[in-house]
MOPAC internal coordinates of N, CA, C and O (Angstrom, degrees):
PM7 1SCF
backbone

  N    0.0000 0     0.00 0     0.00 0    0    0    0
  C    1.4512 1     0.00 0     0.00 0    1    0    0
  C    1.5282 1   111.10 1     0.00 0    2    1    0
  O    1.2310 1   117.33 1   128.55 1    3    2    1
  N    1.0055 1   122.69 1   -51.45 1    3    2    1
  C    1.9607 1   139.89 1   170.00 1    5    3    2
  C    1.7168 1    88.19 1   -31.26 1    6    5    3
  O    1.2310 1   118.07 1    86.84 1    7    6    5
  N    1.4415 1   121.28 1   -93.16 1    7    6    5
  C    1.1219 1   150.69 1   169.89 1    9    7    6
  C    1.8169 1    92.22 1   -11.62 1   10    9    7
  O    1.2310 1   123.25 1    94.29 1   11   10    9
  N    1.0137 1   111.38 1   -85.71 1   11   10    9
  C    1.7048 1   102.06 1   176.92 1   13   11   10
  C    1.4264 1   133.31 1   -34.71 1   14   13   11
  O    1.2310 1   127.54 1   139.68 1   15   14   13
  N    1.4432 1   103.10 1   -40.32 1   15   14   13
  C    1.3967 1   129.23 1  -160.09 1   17   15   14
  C    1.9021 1    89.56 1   -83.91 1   18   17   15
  O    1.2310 1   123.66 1   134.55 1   19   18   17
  N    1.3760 1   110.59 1   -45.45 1   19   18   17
  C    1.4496 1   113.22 1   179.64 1   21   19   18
  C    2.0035 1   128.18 1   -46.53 1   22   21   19
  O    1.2310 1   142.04 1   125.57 1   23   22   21
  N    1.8645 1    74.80 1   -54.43 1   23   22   21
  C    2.1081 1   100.99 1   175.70 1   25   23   22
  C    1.4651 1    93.41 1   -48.56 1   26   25   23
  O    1.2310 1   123.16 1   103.33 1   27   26   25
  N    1.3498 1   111.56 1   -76.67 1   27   26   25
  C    1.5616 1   114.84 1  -173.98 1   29   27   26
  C    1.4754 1   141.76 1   -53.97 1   30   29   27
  O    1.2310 1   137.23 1   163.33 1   31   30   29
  N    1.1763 1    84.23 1   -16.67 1   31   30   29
  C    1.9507 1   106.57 1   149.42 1   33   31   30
  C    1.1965 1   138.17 1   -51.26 1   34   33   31
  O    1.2310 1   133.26 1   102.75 1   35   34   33
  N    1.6391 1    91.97 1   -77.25 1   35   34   33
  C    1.6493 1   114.97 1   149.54 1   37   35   34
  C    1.1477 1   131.02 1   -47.53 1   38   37   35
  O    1.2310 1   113.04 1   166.52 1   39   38   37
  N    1.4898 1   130.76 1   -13.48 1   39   38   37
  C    1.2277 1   123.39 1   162.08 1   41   39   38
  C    1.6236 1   117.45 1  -103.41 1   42   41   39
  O    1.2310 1   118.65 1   152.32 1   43   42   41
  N    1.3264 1   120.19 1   -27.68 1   43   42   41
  C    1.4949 1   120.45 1   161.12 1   45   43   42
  C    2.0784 1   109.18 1   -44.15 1   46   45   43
  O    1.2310 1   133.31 1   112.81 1   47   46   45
  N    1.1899 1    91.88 1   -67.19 1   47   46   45
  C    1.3506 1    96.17 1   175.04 1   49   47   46
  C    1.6682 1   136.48 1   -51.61 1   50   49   47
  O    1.2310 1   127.35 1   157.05 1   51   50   49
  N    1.7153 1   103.46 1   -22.95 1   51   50   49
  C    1.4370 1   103.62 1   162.23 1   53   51   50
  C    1.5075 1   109.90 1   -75.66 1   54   53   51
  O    1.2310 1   126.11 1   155.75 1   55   54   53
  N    1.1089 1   105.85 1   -24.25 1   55   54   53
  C    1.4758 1   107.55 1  -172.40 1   57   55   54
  C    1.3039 1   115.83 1   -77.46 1   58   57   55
  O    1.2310 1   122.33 1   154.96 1   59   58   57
  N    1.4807 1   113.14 1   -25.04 1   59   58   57
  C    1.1000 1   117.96 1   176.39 1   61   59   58
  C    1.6947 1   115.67 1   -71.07 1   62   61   59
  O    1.2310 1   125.65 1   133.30 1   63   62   61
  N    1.5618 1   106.75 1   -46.70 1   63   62   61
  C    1.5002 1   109.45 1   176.08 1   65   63   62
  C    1.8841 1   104.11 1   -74.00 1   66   65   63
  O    1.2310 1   110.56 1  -140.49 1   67   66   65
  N    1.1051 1   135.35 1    39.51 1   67   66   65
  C    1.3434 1   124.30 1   176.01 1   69   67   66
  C    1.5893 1    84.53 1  -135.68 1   70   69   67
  O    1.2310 1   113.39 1  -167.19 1   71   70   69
  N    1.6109 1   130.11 1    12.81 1   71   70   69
  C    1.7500 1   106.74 1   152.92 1   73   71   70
  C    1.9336 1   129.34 1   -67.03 1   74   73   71
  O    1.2310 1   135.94 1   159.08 1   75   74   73
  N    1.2429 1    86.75 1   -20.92 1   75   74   73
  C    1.5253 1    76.20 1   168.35 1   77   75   74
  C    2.0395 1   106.96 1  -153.91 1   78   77   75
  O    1.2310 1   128.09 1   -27.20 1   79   78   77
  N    1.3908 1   102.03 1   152.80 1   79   78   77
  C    1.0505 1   132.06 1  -150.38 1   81   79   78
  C    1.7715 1   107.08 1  -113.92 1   82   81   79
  O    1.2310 1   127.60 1   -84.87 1   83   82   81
  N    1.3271 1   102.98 1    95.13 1   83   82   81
  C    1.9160 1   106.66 1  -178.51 1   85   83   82
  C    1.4316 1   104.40 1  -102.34 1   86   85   83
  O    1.2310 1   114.29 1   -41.69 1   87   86   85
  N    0.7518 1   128.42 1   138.31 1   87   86   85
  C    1.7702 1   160.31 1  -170.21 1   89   87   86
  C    1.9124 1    95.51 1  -123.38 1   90   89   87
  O    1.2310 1   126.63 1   -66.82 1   91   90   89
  N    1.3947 1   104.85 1   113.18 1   91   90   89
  C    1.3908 1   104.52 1   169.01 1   93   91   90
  C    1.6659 1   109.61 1  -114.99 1   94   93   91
  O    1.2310 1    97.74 1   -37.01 1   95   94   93
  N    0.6983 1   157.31 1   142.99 1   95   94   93
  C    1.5514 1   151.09 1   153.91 1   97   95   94
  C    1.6268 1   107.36 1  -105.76 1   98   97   95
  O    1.2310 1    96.41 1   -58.67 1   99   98   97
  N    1.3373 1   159.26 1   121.33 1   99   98   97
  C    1.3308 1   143.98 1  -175.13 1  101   99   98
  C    1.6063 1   111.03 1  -142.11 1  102  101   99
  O    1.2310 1   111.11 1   -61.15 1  103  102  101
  N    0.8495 1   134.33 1   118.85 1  103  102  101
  C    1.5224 1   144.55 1   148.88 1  105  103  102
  C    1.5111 1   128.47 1   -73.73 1  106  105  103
  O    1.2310 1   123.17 1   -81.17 1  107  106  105
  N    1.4697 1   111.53 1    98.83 1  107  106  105
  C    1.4616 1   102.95 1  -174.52 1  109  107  106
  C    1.9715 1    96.59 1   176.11 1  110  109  107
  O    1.2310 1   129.77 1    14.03 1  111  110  109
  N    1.4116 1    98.77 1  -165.97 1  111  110  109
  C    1.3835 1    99.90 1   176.32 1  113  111  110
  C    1.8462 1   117.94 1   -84.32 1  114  113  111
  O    1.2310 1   124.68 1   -23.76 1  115  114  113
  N    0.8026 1   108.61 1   156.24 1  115  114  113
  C    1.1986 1   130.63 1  -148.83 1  117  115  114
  C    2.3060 1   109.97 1  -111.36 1  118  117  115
  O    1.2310 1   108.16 1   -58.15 1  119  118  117
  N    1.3306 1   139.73 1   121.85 1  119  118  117
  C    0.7581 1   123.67 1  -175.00 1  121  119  118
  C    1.3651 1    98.76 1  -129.33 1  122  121  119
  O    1.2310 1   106.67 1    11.14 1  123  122  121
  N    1.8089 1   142.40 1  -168.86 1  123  122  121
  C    1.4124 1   148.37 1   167.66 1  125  123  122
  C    1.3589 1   105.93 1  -126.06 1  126  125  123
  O    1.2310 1   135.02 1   -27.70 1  127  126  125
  N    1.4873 1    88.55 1   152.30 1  127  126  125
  C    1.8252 1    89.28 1   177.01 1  129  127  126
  C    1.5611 1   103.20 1   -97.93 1  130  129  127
  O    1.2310 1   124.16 1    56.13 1  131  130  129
  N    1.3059 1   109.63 1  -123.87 1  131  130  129
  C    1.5280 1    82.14 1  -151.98 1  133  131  130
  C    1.8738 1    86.83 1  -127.04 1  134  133  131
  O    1.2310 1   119.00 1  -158.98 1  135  134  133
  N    1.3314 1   119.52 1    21.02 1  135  134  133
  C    1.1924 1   112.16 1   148.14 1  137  135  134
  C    1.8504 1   108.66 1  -122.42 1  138  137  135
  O    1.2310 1   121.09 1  -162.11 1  139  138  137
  N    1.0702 1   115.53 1    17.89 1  139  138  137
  C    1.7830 1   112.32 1   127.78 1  141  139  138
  C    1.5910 1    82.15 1   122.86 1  142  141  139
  O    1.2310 1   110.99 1   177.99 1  143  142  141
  N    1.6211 1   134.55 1    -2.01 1  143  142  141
  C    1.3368 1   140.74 1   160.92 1  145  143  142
  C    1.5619 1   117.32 1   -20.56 1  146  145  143
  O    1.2310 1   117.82 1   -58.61 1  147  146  145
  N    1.3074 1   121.76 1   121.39 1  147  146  145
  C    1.3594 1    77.56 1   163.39 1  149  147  146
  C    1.5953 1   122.85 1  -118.67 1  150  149  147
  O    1.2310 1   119.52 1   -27.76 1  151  150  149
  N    0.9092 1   118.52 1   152.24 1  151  150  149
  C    1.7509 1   125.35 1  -155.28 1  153  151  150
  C    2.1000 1    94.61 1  -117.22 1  154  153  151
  O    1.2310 1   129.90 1    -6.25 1  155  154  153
  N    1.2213 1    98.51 1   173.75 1  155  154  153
  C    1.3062 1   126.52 1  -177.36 1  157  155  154
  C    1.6652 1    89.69 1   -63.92 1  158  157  155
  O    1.2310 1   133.33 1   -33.93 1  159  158  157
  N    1.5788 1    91.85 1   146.07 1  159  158  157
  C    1.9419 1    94.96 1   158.19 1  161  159  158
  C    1.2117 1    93.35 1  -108.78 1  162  161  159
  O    1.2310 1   114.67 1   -53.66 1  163  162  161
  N    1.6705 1   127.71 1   126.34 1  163  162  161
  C    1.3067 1   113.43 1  -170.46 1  165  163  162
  C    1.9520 1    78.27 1   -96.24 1  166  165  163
  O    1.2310 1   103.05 1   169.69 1  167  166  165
  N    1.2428 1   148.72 1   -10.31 1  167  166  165
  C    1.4336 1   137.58 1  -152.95 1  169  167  166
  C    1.9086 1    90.49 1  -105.25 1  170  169  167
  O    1.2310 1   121.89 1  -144.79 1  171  170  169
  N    1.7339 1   113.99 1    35.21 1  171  170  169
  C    1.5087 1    74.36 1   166.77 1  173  171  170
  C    2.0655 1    77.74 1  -148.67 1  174  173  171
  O    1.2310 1   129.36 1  -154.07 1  175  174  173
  N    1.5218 1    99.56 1    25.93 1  175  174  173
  C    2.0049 1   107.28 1   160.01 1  177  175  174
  C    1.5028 1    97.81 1    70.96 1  178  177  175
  O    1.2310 1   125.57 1  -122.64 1  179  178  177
  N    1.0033 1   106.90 1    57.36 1  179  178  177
  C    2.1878 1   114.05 1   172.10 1  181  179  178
  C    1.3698 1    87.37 1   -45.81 1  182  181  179
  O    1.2310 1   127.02 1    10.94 1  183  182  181
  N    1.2656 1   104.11 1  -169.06 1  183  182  181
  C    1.7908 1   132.50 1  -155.63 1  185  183  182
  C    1.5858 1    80.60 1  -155.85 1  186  185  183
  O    1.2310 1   122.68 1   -83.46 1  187  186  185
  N    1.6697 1   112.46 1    96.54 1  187  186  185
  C    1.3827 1   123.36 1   168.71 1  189  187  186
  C    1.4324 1   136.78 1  -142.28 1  190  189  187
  O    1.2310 1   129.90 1   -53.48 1  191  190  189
  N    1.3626 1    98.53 1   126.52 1  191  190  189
  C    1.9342 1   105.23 1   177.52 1  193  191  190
  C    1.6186 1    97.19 1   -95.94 1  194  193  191
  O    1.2310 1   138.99 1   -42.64 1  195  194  193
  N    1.6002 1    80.79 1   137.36 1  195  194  193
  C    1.6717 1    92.55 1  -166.42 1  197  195  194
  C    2.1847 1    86.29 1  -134.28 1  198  197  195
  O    1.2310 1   134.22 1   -49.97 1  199  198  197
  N    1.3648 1    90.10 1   130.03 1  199  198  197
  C    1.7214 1   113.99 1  -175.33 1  201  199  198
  C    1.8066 1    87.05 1   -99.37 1  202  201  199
  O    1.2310 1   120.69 1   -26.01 1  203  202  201
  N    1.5355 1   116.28 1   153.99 1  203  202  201
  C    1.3883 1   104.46 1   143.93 1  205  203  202
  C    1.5981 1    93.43 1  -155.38 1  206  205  203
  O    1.2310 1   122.54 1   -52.10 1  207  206  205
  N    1.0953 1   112.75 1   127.90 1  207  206  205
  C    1.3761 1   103.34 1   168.07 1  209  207  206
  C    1.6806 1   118.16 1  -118.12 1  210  209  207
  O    1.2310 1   121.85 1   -37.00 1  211  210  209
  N    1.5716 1   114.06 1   143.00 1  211  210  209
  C    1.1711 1   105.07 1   159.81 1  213  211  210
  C    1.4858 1   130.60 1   -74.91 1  214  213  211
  O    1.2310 1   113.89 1   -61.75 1  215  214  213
  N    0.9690 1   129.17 1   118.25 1  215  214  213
  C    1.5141 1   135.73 1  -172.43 1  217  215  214
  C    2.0107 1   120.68 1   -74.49 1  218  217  215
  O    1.2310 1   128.32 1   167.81 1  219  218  217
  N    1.8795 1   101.59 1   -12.19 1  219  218  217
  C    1.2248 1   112.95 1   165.79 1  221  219  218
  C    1.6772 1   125.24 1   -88.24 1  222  221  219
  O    1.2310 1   127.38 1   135.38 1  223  222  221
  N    1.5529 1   103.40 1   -44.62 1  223  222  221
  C    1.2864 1   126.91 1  -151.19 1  225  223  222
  C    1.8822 1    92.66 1  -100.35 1  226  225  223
  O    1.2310 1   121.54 1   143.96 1  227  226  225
  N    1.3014 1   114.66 1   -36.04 1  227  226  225
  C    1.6155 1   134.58 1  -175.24 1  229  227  226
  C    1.6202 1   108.22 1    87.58 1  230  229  227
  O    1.2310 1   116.34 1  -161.02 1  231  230  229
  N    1.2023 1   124.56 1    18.98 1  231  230  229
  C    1.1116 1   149.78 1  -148.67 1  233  231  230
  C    1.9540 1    81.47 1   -72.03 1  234  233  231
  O    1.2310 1   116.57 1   -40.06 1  235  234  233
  N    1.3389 1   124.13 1   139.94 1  235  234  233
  C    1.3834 1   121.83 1   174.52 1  237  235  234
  C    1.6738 1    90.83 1  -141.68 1  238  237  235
  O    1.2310 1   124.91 1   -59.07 1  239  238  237
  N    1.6444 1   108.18 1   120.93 1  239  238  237
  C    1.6865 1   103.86 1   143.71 1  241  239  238
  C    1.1556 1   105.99 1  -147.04 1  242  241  239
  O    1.2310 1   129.42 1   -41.58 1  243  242  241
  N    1.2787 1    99.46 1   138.42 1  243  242  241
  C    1.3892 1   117.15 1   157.46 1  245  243  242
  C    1.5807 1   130.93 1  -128.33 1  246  245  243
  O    1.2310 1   122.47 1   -39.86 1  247  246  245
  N    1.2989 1   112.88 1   140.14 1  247  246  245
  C    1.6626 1   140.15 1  -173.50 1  249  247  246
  C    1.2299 1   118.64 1  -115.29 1  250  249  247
  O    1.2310 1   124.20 1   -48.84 1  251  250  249
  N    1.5775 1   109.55 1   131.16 1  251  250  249
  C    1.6734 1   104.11 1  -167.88 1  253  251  250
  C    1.7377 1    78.68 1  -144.06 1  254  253  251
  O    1.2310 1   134.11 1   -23.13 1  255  254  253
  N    1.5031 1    90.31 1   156.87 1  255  254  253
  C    1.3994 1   121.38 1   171.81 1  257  255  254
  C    2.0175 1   110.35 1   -65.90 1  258  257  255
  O    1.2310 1   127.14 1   -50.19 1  259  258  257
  N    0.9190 1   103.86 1   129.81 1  259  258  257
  C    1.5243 1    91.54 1   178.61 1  261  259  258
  C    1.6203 1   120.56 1   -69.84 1  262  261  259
  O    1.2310 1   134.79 1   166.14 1  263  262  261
  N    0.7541 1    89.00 1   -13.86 1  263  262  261
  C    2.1273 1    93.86 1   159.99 1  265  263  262
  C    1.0946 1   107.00 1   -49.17 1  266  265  263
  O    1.2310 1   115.00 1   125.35 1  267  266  265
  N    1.8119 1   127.09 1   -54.65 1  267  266  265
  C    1.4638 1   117.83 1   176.25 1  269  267  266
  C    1.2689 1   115.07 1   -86.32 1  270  269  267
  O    1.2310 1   110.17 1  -160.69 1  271  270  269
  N    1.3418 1   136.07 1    19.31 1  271  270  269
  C    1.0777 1   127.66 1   160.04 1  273  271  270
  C    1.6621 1   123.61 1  -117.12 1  274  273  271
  O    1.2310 1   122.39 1   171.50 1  275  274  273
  N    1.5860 1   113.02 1    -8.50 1  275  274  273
  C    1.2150 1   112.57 1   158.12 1  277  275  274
  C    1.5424 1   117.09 1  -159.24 1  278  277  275
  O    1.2310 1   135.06 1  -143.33 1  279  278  277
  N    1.7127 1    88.46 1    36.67 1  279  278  277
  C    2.0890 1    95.56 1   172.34 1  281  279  278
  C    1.3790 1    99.44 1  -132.54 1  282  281  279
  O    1.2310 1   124.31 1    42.77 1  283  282  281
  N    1.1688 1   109.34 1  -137.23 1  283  282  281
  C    1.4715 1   119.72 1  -146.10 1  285  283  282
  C    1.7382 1   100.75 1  -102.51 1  286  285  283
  O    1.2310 1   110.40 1  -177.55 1  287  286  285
  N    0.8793 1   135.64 1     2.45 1  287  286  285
  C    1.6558 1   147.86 1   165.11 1  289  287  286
  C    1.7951 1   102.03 1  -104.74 1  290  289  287
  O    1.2310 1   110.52 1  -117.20 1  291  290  289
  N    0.5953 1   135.41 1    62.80 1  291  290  289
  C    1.6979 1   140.27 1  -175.03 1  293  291  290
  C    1.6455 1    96.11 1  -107.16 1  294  293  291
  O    1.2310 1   130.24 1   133.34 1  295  294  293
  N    1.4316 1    97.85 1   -46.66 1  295  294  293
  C    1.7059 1   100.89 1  -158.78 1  297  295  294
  C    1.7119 1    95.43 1   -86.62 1  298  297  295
  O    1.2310 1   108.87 1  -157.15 1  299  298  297
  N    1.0814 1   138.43 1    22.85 1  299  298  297
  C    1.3516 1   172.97 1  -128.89 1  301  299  298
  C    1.7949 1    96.97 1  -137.23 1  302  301  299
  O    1.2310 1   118.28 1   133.73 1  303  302  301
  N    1.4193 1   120.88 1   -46.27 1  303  302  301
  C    1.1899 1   120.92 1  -160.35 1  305  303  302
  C    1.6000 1   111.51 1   -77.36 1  306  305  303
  O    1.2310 1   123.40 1   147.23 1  307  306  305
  N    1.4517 1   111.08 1   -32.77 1  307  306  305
  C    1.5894 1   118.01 1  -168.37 1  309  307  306
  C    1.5315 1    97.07 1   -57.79 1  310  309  307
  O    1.2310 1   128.66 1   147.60 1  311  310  309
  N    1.8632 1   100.93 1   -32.40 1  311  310  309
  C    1.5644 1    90.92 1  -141.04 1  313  311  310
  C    1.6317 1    93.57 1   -78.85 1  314  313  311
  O    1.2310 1   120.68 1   156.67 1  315  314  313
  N    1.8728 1   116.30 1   -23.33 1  315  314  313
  C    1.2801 1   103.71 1   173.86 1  317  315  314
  C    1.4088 1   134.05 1   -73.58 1  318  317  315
  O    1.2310 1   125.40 1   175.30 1  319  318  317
  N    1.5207 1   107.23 1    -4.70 1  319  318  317
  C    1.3747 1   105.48 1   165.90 1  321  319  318
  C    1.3501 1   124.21 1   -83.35 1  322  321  319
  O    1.2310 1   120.19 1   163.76 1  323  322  321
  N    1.4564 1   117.24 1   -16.24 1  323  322  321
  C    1.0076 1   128.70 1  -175.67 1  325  323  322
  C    1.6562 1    95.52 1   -73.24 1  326  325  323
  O    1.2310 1   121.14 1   123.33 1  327  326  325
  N    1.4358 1   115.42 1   -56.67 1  327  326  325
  C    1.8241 1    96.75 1  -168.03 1  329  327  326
  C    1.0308 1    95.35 1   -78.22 1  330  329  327
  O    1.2310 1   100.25 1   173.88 1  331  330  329
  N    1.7588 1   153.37 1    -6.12 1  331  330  329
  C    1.6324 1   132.88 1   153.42 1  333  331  330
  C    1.5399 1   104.22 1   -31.29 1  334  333  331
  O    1.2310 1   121.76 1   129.14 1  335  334  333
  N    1.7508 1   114.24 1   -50.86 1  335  334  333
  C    1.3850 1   106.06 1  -171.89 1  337  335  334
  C    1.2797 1   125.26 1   -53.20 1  338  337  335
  O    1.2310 1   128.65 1   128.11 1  339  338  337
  N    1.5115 1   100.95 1   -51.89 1  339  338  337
  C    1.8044 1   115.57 1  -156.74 1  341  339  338
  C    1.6933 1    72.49 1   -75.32 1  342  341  339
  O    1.2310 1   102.69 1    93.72 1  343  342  341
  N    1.2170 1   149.33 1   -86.28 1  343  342  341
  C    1.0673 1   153.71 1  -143.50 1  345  343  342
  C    1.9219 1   101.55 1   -32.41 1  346  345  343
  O    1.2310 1   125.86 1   141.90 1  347  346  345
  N    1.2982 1   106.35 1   -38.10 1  347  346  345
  C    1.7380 1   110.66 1  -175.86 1  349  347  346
  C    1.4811 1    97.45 1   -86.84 1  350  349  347
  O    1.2310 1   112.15 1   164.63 1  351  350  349
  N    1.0231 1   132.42 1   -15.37 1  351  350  349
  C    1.5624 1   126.40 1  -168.54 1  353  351  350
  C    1.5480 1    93.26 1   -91.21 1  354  353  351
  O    1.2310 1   115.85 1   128.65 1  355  354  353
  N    1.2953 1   125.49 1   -51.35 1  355  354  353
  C    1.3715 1   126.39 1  -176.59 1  357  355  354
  C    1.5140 1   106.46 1   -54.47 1  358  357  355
  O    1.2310 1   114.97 1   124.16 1  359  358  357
  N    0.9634 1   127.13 1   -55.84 1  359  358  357
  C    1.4762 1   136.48 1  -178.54 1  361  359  358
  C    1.9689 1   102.37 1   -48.76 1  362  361  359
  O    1.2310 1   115.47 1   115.53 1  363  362  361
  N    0.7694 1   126.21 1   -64.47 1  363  362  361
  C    1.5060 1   139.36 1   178.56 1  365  363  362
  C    1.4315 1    88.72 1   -66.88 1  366  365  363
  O    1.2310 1   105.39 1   156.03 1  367  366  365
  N    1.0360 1   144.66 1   -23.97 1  367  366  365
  C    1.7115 1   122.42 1   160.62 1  369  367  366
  C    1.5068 1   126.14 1   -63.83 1  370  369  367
  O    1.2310 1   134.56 1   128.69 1  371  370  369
  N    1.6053 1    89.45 1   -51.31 1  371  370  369
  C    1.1283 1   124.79 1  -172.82 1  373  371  370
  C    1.9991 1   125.97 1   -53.71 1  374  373  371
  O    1.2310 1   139.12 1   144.07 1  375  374  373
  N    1.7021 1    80.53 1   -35.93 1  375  374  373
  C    1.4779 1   103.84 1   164.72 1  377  375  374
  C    1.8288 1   120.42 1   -87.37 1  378  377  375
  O    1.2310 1   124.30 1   152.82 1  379  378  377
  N    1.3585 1   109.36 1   -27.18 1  379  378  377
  C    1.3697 1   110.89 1   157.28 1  381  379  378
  C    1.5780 1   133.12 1   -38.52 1  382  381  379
  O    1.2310 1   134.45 1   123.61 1  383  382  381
  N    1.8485 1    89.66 1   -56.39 1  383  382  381
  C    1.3405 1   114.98 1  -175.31 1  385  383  382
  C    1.6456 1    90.72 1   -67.69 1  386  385  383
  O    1.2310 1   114.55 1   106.10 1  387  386  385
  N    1.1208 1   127.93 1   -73.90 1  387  386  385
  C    1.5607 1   111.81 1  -157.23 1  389  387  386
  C    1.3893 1   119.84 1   -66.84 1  390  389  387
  O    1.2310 1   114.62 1   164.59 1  391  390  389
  N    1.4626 1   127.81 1   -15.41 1  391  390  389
  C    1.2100 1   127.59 1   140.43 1  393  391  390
  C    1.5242 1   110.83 1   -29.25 1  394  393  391
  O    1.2310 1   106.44 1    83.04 1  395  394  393
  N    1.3523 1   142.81 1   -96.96 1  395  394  393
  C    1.3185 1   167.34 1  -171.92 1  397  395  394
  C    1.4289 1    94.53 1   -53.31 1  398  397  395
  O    1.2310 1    99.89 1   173.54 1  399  398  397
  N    1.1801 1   153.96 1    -6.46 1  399  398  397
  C    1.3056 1   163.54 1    84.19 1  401  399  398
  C    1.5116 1   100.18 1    23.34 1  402  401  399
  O    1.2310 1   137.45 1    72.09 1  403  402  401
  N    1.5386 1    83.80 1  -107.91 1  403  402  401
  C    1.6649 1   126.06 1   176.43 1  405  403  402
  C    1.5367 1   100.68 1   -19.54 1  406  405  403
  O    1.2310 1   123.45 1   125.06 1  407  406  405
  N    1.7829 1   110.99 1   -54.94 1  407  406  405
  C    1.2739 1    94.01 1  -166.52 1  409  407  406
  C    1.6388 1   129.68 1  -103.38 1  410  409  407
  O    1.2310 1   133.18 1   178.87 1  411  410  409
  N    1.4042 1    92.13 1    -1.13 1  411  410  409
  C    1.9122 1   112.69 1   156.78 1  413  411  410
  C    1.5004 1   107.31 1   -62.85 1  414  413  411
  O    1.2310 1   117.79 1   127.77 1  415  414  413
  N    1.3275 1   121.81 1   -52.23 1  415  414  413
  C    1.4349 1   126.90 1  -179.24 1  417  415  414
  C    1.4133 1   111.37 1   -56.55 1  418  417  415
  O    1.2310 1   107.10 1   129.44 1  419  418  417
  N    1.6283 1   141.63 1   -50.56 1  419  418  417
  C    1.2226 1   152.97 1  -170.17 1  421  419  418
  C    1.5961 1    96.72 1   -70.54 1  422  421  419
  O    1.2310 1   119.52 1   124.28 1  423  422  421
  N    1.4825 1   118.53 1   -55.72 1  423  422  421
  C    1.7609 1   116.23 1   173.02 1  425  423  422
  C    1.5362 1    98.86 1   -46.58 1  426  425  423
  O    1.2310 1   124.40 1   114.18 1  427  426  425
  N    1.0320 1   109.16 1   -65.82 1  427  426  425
  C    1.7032 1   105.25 1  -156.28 1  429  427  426
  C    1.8195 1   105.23 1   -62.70 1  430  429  427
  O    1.2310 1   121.02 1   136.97 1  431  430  429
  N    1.0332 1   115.65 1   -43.03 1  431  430  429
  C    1.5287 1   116.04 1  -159.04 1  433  431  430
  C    1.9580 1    99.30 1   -99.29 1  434  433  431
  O    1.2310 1   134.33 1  -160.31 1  435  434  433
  N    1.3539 1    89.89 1    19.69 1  435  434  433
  C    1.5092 1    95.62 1   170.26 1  437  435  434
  C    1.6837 1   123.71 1    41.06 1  438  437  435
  O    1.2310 1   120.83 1  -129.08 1  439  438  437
  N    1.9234 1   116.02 1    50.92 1  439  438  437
  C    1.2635 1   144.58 1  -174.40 1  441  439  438
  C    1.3554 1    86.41 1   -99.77 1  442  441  439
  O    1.2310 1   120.10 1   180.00 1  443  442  441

C-alpha cells in the first residue's frame, strides 16, 4: 500500500511542478553546484532574458536585460524564442508521458 501511495505521489507532484514554465537564456560567468553542474552565478550580474509562463492561467512574461534589446546580445533573442518553443513542446510531452504514467501505475497496482 506505501509503495502505491508513493507512485501516486510522485506523479501528483510532477504535475504539480509542470504549472509554470521558466525559459532562462543568460550570458555571464558561470559557477557548479556541488555535483560539478554548472549553473548561473547570479553574484557576478549575468545579462538575462527570463520567459515564465503560466501553463494554467496562460499567463506569459517575459524580461530581458537591455543588452538584448539594444546591445551586443540582440541576436540572442531568436535563439530565446526558439527554446520558448522546444520548452512548450517538452511540457506537452512531458504531460503525455505522465498521463500514460498515471495509467500504467493504476493497471499494475490494481487502482
Amino acid at each position: 500500500m506505501a509503495e502505491e501511495n508513493t507512485v501516486f505521489e510522485n506523479i501528483k507532484k510532477a504535475i504539480n511542478e509542470l504549472v509554470t514554465l521558466r525559459i532562462v537564456t543568460a550570458v555571464g560567468e558561470i559557477t557548479k553546484d556541488e555535483k560539478g553542474v554548472p549553473m548561473i552565478d547570479y553574484s557576478q550580474n549575468p545579462r538575462i532574458i527570463l520567459t515564465s509562463i503560466n501553463l494554467i492561467q496562460g499567463d506569459i512574461t517575459t524580461v530581458f536585460h537591455e543588452e538584448f534589446v539594444t546591445g551586443k546580445y540582440q541576436s540572442l533573442q531568436v535563439f530565446h524564442a526558439a527554446r520558448e518553443k522546444e520548452g512548450y513542446e517538452l511540457i506537452k510531452k512531458n504531460i503525455e508521458v505522465l498521463e500514460k504514467l498515471y495509467e500504467v501505475a493504476k493497471s499494475v497496482l490494481g487502482k
